[in-house]
Structures are given as structure tokens and as C-alpha cells.
N, C-alpha and C positions, 0 to 999 in steps of 0.2 A: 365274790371272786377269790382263788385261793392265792396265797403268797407265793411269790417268784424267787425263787433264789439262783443268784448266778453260781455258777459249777468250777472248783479249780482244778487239774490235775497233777496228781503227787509228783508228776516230775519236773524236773527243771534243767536248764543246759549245764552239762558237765563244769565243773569249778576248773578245770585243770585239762589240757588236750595231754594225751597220754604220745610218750617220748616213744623214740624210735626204739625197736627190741631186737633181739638176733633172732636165726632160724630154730634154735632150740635144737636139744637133743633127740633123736630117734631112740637109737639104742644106748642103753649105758653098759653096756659091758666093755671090758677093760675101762670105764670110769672109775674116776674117784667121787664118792656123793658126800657131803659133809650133810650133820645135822645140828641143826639152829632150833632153842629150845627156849620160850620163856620163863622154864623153872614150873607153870600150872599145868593141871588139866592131865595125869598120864603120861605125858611124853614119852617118859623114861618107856615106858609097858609097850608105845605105840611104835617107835624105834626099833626096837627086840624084834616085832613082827614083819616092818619095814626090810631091815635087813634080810629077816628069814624067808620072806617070799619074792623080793629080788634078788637075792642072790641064786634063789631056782633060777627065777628068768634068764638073768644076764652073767655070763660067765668072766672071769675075772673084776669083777664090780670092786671095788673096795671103798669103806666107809670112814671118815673121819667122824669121830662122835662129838655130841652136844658139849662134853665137861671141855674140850679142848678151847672151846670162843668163850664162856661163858654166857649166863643169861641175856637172853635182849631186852628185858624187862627190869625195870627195879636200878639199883643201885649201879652205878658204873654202867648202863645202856648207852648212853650219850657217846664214852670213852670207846666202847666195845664195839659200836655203830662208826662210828669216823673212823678209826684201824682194820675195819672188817674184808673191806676192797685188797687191799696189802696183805691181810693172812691170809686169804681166798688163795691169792697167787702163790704166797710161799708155800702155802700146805699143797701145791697145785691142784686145787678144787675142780671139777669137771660142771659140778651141779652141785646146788644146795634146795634141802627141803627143808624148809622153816616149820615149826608147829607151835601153836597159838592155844593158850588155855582158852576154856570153853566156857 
């Protein structure tokens, strides 16, 4: 007789029930987009092309850049992560695209 084995599957119930979100942006034109960098992976190079191909799409778009919040990674994240909410608002942010080394 061959060996039985019982079978598990890879998944499991979500750790955390995800919070309520808003409707999201449609169009960003006349937005403001900030960009959120953790210093790896290109950012800088992928931002440049970010910009250059929404701002064809979307007219008046305008960007706040990555050097303006500092990294989200590494040294002072924590600091830069709790005040992020507050300068969102004062830079008056529409959207942010965050980018993640790879």
C-alpha cells in the first residue's frame, strides 16, 4: 500500500481585514503627484520617465519630488513616516506614487 499524505494549502486567512479606502483618483490633471523613494533600485531614472509620460497624458499635473520627504527606508524612516500625513497636506498632495527597491 502506498503512503498517504494529507495536503495543505499555501493559503491562510488574511492577518489584518483591510480599512476602509476613498474613491481614488480618475484623472490627475491639474493634480499635484508627489514621489516617495526609498533611496534603491533606479527611482531617481523611473520618476524622470513618470513625469515625462503623465504629463503627455494629464494636463496641468504637477510633481513634487522624492528629495523633498526624504527616504522611507534607512535612517530617520520612522521620523519621516509619522510627519508624512501633515506634509501630504501642506505640500497639498493630490496622490502619491511611492517606489520600492527591487
Amino acid at each position: 500500500m502506498p503512503d498517504v499524505y494529507g495536503v495543505v494549502g499555501p493559503t491562510s486567512m488574511p492577518a489584518a481585514s483591510s480599512g476602509r479606502t476613498g474613491a481614488g483618483i480618475t484623472d490627475l490633471s491639474g493634480k499635484r503627484v508627489a514621489f516617495l523613494w526609498d533611496m534603491y533600485f533606479r527611482g531617481d531614472e523611473i520618476f524622470e520617465l513618470l513625469k515625462e509620460e503623465l504629463g503627455a497624458r494629464y494636463s496641468g499635473i504637477d510633481f513634487v519630488d522624492y528629495q523633498e520627504f526624504g527616504p522611507t527606508h534607512g535612517d530617520g524612516e520612522e521620523e519621516m513616516a509619522a510627519q508624512l500625513s501633515s506634509v501630504l497636506l501642506a505640500k497639498k498632495v493630490d496622490a502619491v506614487i511611492s517606489a520600492v527597491g527591487a
